[in-house]
N, C-alpha and C positions, 0 to 999 in steps of 0.2 A: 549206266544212266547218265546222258550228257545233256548240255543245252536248256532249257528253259524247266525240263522237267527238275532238274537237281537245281533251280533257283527256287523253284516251287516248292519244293524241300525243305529250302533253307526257310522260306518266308512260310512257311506251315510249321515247322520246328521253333521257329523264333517266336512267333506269335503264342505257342503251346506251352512250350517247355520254357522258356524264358523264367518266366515268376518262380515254377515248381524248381527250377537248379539255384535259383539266388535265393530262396527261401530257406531248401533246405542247404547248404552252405553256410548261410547264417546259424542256423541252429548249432551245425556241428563245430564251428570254428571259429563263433563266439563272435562276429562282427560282420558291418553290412559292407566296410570296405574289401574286406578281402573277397567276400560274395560277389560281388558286383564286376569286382577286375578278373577275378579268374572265368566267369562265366562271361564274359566278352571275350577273354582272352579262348573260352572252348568255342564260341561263334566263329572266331576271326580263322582257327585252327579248324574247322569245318568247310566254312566258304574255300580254304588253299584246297585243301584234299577232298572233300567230295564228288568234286566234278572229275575229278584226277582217278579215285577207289571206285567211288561207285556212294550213295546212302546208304547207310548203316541197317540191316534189319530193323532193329527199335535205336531211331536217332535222341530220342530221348534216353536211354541208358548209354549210349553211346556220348551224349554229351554231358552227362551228370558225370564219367569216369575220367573225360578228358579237363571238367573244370576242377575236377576233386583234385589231381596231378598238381593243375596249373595251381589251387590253393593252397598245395603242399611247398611250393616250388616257392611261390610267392611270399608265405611266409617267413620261409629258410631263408630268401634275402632279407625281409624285414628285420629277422631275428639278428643277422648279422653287424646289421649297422647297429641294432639295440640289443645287446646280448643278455640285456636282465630279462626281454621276453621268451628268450629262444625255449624255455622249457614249458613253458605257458604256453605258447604259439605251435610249436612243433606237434605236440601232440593233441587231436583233435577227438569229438564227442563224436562217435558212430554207432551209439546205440538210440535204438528209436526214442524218440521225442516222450517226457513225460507226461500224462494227460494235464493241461493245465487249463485248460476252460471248456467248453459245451462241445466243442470240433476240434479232432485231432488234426489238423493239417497245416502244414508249415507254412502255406502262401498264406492264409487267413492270420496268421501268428503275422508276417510281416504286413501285410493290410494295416493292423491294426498299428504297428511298430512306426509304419510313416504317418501315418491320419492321426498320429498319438497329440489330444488338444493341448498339450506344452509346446508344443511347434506351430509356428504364426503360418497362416492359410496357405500362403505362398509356397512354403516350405513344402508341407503337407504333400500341397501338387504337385511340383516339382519332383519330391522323394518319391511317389507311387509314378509316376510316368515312368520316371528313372529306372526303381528298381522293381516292380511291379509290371510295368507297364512295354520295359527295354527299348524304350525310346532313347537315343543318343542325347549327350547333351549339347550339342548345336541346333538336335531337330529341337528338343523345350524350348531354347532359346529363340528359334527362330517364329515357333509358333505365338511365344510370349512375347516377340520385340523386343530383348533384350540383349546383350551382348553376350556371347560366348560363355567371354571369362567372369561376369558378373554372375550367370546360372551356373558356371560352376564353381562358383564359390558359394552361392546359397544352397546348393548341395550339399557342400563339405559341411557348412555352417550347420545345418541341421544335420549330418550324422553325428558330426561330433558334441552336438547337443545330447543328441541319445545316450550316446555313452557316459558324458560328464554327469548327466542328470540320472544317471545310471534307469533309463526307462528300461520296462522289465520287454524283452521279447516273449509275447505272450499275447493269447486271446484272453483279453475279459472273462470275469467269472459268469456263469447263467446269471448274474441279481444286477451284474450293472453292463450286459451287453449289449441291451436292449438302448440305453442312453448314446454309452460309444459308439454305435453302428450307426445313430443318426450323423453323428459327424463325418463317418466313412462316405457316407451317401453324398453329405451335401460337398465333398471333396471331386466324387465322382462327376455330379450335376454340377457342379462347377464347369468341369474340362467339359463337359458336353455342351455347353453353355456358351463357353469361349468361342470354342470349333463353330456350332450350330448361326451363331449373332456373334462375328467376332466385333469386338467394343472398338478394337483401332485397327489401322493399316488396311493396304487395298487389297486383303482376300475377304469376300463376303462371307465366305463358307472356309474354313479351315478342317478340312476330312480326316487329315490326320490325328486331331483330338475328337472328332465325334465318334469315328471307330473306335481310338483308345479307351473312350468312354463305354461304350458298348460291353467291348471284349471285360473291361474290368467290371461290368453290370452282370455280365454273363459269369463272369470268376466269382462275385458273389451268392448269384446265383445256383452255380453248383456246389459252394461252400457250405451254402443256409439256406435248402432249399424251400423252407419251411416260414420263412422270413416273408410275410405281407408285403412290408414296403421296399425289399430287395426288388419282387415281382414289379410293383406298382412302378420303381424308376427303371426298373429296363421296360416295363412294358410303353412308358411317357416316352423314352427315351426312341422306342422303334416305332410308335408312332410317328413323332416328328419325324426323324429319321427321313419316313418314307416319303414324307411331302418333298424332301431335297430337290430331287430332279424337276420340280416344277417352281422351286421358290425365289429363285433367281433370271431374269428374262435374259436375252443374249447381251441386250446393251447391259448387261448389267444392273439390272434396275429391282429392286425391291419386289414380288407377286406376293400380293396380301391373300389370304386364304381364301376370299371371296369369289376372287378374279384367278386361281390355281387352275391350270388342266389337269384335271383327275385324274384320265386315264394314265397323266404319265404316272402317277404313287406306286410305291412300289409295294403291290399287292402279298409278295410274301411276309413284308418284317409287319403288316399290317393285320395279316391272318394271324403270325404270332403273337403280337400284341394283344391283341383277340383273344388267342387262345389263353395269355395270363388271367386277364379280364373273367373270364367265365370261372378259370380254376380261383379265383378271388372271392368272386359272390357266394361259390359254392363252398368256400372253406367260411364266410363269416354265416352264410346259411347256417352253418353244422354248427354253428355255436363259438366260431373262432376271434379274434380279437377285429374291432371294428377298425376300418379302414383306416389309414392316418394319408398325407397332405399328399405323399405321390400317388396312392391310389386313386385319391379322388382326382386328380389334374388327370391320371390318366385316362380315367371314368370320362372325363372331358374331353380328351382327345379322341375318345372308339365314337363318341355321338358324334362329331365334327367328321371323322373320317365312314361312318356308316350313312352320309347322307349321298346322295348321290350331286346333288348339285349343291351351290350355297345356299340357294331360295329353300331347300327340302331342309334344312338344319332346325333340328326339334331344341329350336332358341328357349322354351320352357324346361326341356332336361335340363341343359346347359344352365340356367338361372338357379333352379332347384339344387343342384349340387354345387352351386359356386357358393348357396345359402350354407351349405354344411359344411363346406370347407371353411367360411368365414369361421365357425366357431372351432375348428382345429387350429388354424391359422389367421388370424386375424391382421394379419397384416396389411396396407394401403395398399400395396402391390395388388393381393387377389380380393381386394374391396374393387380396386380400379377392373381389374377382367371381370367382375361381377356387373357394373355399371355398364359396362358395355355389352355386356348380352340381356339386361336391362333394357337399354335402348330398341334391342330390337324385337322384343317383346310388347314393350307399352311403352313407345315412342323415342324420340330423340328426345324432347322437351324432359323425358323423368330422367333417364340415363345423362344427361348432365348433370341435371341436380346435383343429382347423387356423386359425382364427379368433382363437382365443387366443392362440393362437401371437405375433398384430399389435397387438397388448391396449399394449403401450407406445410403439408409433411413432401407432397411429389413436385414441388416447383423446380426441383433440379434436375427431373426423371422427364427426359423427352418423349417415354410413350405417353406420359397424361397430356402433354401439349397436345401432339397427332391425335389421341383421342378425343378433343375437348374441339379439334380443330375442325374434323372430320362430321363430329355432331353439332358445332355452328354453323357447318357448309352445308347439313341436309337441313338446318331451321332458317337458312336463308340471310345469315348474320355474315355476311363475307367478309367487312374489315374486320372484325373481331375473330374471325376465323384464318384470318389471310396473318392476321399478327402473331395466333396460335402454332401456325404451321413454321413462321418468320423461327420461334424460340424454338420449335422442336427439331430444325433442320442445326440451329447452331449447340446443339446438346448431342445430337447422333454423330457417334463416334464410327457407326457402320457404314461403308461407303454409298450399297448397296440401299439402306432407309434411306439416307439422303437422299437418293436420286429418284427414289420414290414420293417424298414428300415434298421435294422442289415441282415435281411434275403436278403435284395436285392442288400443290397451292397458285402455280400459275395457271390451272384452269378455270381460279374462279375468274367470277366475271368481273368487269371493272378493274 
């Protein structure tokens, strides 16, 4: 096997098996640094000789045997320069994992080990891309605008948090995993976030954090698969997704969902999505817990992507559920997406109002501007509108909004 098929190999291996060999590494050898470097180091020892042998019948046991080597090897040096560890470090735990919370599985154990909330946001992210996720640390950085050596020092910074603070490697008990996994999520939707709208620099779209984001929604998902809102943010998540290929024009410029070519969305992550969506209603049907904030956003997205055109969008679904997420979420954020599908129910004139309403929690948030700007341009208020669009262009950090909201503030008139 030569040529593009054994790279295909490697970027199918890497994507798969990555999480599962630094997981359980960790477990067995008591630490994320030794994990992390020996199972780079069975990558880096796979890319020389694969193309060279051939791929491995199961490259996954093939690379859990050569990073286990490389962990042995690696701590023997360790141990040498500090010889009070060598008897602690040399001999490692290979017997299977203890039951310690709801899911036996060692990636879920480290999931929860980086997303652990003693560790500041950044952290968080950075740790799950890293070791979760086996993103390099140049690519973190360079998705994050950061220097090099600055993510890799927030790396270090939060492992050796873990240890000092002696965080347990561990899934949560059944009674409090239900809390922790909200933080996992919002870690995930974070990087999906980033990738999706990136906040600075001139990639509008950064694909390498909105797959990351995916693949880790989809590692959730085979974890917990039982988990409402695991479904509900991969299913948000491959909604959006699909709009990608139409949401950015060639100059570059911002397509709001109205003005999207449909045909281009990509109909399979959207039939999935879908398909979460049905197995959803059908499990709170049967009596199962009721939706929480990614369900419903996602709820929102299958109505937006099941219309065929913008003009067909059942703007009444969309209002009705933005009302029931208000009371799971109350937040200005989804008050403001509520206001605007408002608007196009019962006019521009109310969906302001109700906009105004947020005038002193979102004055620093450029979508309330562009929203506030958009619904003075359809009532006919141009300088008030032209000064709304003025504040929401010098707030977007996206390259891609800007050159969208420059274009429509210059067409008003006057």
């Amino acid at each position: 096997m030569t040529g593009p098929t054994v790279e295909q190999a490697l970027t199918r291996a890497h994507h798969q098996e990555w999480a599962r060999v630094v997981a359980d590494l960790a477990r067995r050898f008591g630490g994320l640094d030794v994990a992390e470097e020996a199972t780079a180091e069975a990558f880096v020892v796979a890319a020389e000789r694969w193309p060279r042998e051939g791929v491995p019948p199961n490259p996954g046991g093939w690379l859990a045997t050569t990073a286990t080597r490389k962990a042995i090897d690696w701590l023997r040096r360790e141990s040498q320069r500090d010889a009070k560890h060598q008897a602690a470090r040399i001999v490692y735990d290979d017997t299977p994992p203890e039951p310690t919370g709801p899911v036996e599985d060692d990636r879920l154990r480290l999931v929860f080990t980086c997303c652990h909330p003693a560790l500041a946001m950044e952290a968080r992210v950075a740790l799950t891309l890293r070791l979760v996720g086996g993103l390099t640390v140049p690519e973190i950085a360079r998705a994050f605008l950061v220097q090099e050596t600055t993510m890799a020092r927030r790396i270090t910074r939060a492992k050796a948090k873990i240890k000092a603070a002696h965080i347990p490697y561990r899934v949560p008990s059944a009674d409090d995993i239900r809390e922790r996994l909200a933080g996992v999520l919002a870690v995930v939707y974070l990087i999906f976030n980033e990738g999706y709208l990136a906040g600075e620099g001139d990639d509008p779209v950064r694909v390498d954090l909105t797959d990351q984001a995916i693949h880790l929604g989809r590692l959730l998902r085979t974890l917990l698969p039982d988990d409402g809102e695991i479904a509900g943010l991969l299913a948000l998540m491959l909604f959006t997704d699909a709009r990608r290929p139409a949401r950015v024009s060639r100059s570059g410029e911002l397509v709001t969902l109205d003005e999207q070519d449909r045909g281009a969305w990509d109909r399979t992550l959207i039939a999935e999505g879908n398909a979460l969506i049905r197995e959803r209603i059908e499990a709170v049907a049967a009596g199962g817990r009721p939706p929480g904030r990614y369900q419903m956003q996602a709820a929102i997205n299958a109505v937006h992507t099941q219309a065929p055109s913008a003009r067909d969008t059942n703007w009444s679904a969309i209002v009705a559920l933005y009302s029931r997420m208000v009371l799971i979420d109350p937040s200005p954020i989804v008050r403001l997406n509520r206001a605007v599908a408002v608007a196009e129910v019962d006019g521009s004139g109310a969906g302001l109002a109700e906009i105004d309403r947020l005038a002193e929690v979102l004055d620093g948030y450029h979508a309330f501007h562009a929203a506030r700007a958009d619904l003075l341009r359809r009532l006919g208020r141009g300088g008030e509108s032209r000064a709304a669009y003025d504040r929401a262009i010098g707030l977007a950090g996206n390259p891609a909004e800007r050159a969208y909201l420059t274009r429509r503030r210059d067409q008003l008139a006057g």
